[in-house]
Backbone as numpy.savetxt, mean C-alpha at the origin, in Angstrom:
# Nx Ny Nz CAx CAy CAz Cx Cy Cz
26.80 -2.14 -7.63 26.19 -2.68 -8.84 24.91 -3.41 -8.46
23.81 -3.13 -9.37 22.52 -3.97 -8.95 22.32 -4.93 -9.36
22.08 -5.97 -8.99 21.55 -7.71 -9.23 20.23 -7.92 -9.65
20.23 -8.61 -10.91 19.58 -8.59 -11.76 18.22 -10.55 -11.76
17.32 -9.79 -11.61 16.56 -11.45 -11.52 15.14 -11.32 -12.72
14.89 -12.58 -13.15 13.74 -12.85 -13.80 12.97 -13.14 -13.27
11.38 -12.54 -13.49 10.16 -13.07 -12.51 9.08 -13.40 -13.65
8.72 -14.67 -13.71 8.04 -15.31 -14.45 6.14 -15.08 -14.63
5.81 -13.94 -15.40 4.21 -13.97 -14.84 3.64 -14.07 -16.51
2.63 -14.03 -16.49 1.49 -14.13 -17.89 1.61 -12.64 -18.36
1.39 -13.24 -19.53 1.46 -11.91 -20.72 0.21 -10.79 -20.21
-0.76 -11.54 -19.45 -1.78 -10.56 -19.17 -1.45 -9.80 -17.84
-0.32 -10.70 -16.59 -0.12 -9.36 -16.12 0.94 -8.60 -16.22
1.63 -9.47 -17.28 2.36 -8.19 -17.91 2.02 -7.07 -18.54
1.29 -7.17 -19.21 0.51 -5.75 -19.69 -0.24 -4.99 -18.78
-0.88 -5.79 -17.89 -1.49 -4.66 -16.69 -0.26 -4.03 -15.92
1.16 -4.52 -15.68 2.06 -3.71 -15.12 2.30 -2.26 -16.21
2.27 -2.68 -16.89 2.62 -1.81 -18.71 1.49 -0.89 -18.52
0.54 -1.22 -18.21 -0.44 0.02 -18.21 -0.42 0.38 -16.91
-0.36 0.05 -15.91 0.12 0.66 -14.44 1.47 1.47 -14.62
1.99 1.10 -15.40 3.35 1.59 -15.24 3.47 3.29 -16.35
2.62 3.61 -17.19 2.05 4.53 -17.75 1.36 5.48 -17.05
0.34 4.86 -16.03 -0.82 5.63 -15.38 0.21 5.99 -13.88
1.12 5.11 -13.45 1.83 5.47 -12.33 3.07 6.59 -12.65
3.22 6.70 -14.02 4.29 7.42 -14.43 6.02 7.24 -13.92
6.13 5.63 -14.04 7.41 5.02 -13.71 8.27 4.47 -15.04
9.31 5.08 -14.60 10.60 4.87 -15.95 10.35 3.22 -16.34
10.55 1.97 -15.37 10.80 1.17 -15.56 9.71 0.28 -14.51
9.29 -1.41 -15.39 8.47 -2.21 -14.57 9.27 -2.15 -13.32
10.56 -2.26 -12.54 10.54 -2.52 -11.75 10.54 -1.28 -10.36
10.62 0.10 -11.00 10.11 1.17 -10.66 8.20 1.15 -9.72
7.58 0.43 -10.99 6.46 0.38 -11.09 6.42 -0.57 -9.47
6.61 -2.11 -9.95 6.48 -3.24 -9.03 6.95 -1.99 -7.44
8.34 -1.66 -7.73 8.29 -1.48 -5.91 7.76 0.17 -5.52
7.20 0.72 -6.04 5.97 1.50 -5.93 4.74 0.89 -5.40
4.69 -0.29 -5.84 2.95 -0.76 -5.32 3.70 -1.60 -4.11
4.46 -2.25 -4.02 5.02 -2.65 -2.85 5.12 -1.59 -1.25
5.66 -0.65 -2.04 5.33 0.25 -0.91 4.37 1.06 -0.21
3.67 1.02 -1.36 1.88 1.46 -1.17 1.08 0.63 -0.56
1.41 -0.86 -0.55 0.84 -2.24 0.03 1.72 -1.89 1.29
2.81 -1.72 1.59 3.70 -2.15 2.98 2.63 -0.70 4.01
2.65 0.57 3.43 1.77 1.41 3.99 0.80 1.12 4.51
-0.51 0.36 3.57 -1.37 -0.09 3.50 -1.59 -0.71 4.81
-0.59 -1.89 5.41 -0.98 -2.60 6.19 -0.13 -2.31 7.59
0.50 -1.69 7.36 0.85 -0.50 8.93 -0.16 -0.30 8.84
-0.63 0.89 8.50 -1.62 1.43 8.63 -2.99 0.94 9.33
-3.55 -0.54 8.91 -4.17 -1.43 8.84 -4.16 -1.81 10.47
-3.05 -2.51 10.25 -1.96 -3.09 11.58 -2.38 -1.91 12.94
-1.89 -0.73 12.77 -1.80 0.00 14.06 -3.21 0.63 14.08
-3.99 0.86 13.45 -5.40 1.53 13.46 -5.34 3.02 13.23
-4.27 3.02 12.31 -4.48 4.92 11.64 -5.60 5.12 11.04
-6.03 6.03 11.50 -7.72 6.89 11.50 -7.26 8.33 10.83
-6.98 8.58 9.81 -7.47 9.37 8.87 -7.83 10.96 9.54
-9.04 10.65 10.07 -9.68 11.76 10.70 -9.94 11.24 12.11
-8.66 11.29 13.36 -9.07 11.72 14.76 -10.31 12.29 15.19
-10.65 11.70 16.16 -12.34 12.43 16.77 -11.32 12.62 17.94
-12.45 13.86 18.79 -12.46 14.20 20.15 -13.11 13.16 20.96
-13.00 12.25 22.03 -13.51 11.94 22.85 -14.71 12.26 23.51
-15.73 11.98 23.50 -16.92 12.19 24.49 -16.70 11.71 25.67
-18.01 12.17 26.59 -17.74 11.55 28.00 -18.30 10.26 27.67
-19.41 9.43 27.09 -19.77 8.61 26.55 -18.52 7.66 26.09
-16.97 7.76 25.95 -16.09 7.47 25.79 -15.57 6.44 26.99
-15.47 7.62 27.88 -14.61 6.86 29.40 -15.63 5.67 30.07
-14.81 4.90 30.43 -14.59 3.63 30.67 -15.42 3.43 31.97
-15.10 4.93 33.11 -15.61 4.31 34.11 -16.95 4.18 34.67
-17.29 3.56 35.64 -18.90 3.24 35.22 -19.59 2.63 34.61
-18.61 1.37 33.59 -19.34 0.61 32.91 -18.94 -0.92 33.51
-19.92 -1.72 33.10 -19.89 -2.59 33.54 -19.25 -4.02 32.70
């Protein structure tokens, strides 16, 4: 059974969840809320470890040795 809590915010971002929650195409606000939660937790792995999108090849201009 799921446990049930109240989270106290303004009517204005309640309606921006209400319209996120339309444009995200989620049954329910709290559908919505842990959707962007997980898009944020991505976000900052991502962030965190330095995922690059688009990998490059290495140049010799790259390696280390020889520099000072």
């Amino acid at each position: 059974m799921s446990q049930h809590t109240t989270v106290k915010v303004s009517k204005e971002t309640a309606s921006k969840l209400a319209a996120l929650q339309k444009v995200l195409n989620t049954r329910t606000m709290d559908e919505t809320i842990a959707l962007l939660v997980r898009k944020r937790r991505i976000e900052a792995i991502e962030l965190a470890f330095g995922s690059d999108k688009r990998p490059r090849e290495f140049s010799e201009e790259d390696r280390l040795e020889g520099r000072s």
